[in-house]
N, C-alpha and C positions, 0 to 999 in steps of 0.2 A: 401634478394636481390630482388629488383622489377624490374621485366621485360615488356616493352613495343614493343609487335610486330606490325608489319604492312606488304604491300606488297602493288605489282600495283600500285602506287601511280598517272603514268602515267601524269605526269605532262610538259607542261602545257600545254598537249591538252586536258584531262576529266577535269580541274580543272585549275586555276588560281595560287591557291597554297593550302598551307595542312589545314587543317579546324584547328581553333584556339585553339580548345578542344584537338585534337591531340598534336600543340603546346605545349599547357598544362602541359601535360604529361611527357615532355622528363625531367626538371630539378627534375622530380621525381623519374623517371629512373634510375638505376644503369648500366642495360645496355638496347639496342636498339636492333632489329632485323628487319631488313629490304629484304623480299622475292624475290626482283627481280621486272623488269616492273617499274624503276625510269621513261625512257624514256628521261631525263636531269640531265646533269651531277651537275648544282645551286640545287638541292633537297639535293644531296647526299654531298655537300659541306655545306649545310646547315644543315642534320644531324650530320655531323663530328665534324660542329663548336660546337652543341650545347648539345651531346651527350658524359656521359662521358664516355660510350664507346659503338662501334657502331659495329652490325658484321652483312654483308650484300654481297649478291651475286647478277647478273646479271640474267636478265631475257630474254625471247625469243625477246622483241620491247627493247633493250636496244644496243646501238650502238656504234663503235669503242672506242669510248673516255670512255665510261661505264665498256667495256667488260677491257681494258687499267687497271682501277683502283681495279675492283672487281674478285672475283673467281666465279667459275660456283657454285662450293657447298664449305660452309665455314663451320670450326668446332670450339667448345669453349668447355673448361672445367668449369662449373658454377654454384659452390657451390654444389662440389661433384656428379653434373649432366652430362652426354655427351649429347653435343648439335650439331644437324648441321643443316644446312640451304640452301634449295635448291628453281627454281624456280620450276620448270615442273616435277611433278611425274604421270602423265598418268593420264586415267580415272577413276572414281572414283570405279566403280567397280573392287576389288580386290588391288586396294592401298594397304591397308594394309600390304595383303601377298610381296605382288612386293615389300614397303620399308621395310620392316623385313628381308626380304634376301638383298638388295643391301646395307642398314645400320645398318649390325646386332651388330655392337659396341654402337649404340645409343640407349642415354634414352629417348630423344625429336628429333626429326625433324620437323621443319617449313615449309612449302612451302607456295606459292601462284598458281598464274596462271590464277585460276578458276573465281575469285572473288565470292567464295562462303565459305562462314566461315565454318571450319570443326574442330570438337576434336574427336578425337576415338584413341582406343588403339588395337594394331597388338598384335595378340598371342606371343606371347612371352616379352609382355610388353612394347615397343615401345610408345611413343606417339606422336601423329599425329596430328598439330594445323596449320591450315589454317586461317588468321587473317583476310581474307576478303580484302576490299580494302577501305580505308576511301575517296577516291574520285569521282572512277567510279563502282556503285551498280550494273551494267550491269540490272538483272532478278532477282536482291535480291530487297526486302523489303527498305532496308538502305543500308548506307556506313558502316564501320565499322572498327575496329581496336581490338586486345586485351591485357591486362594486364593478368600479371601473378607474384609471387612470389616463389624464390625458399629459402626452411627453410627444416633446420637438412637433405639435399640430397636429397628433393624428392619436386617436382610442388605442390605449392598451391593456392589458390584462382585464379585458371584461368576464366578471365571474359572477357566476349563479349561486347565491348562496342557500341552501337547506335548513331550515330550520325542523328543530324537533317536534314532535305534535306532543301538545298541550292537551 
């Protein structure tokens, strides 16, 4: 199963629309995950169309019409994996601890927020993937986004994708 994260996408004030690369991606997708921080509800109507399946939550700059279609944290069961999907999990020191106790049922949790790509794993096995923001880099290097694969119940090939500046 190939998963395509993202988050912040913040559209259309960092960005016009989503880089074509990202486009890309989605008919290869099995599912989408989307962190929060649309900021327009045509993204998330454009995910829907074009995703054959999409699991997405609301972010802090995300507004009535947003918060209307999405949940704050969303969960999926994804080829034997528990998944959920939040915007804002605090600072980065001590995340880990902090989502291990507030998501002690999960294998993966998502977030965004930060627009800072993160992987790491909480004591007790947890994983923790921050896809970045393929739109607005804020103090990172790139835009960014990532894929992932899930085989026989367990994340493989999690990759960091680069996108070109625009």
């Amino acid at each position: 199963m190939r998963l395509l994260l993202m988050s912040d996408t913040h559209l259309p004030r960092r960005a016009k629309r989503l880089p074509d690369e990202l486009l890309a991606e989605l008919p290869r997708a099995d599912v989408v995950f989307h962190a929060g921080d649309w900021a327009d509800a045509a993204t998330l109507d454009l995910l829907e169309s074009r995703s054959r399946r999409l699991i997405g939550v609301y972010g802090n700059n995300d507004g009535p019409e947003l918060r209307a279609r999405l949940p704050e944290v969303a969960y999926a069961e994804l080829g034997g994996l528990r998944f959920g999907v939040v915007h804002e999990t605090g600072a980065a020191q001590g995340r880990e601890t902090r989502c291990a106790a507030r998501f002690p049922d999960l294998d993966v949790l998502v977030f965004g927020h930060s627009h800072i790509p993160w992987d790491s794993t909480a004591p007790g096995g947890l994983r923790l993937l921050n896809p970045g923001s393929p739109t607005d880099r804020r103090r990172q290097p790139h835009c960014t986004y990532l894929t992932a694969e899930v085989r026989d119940g367990a994340l493989a090939e999690v990759t960091l994708h680069r996108l070109l500046r625009r």
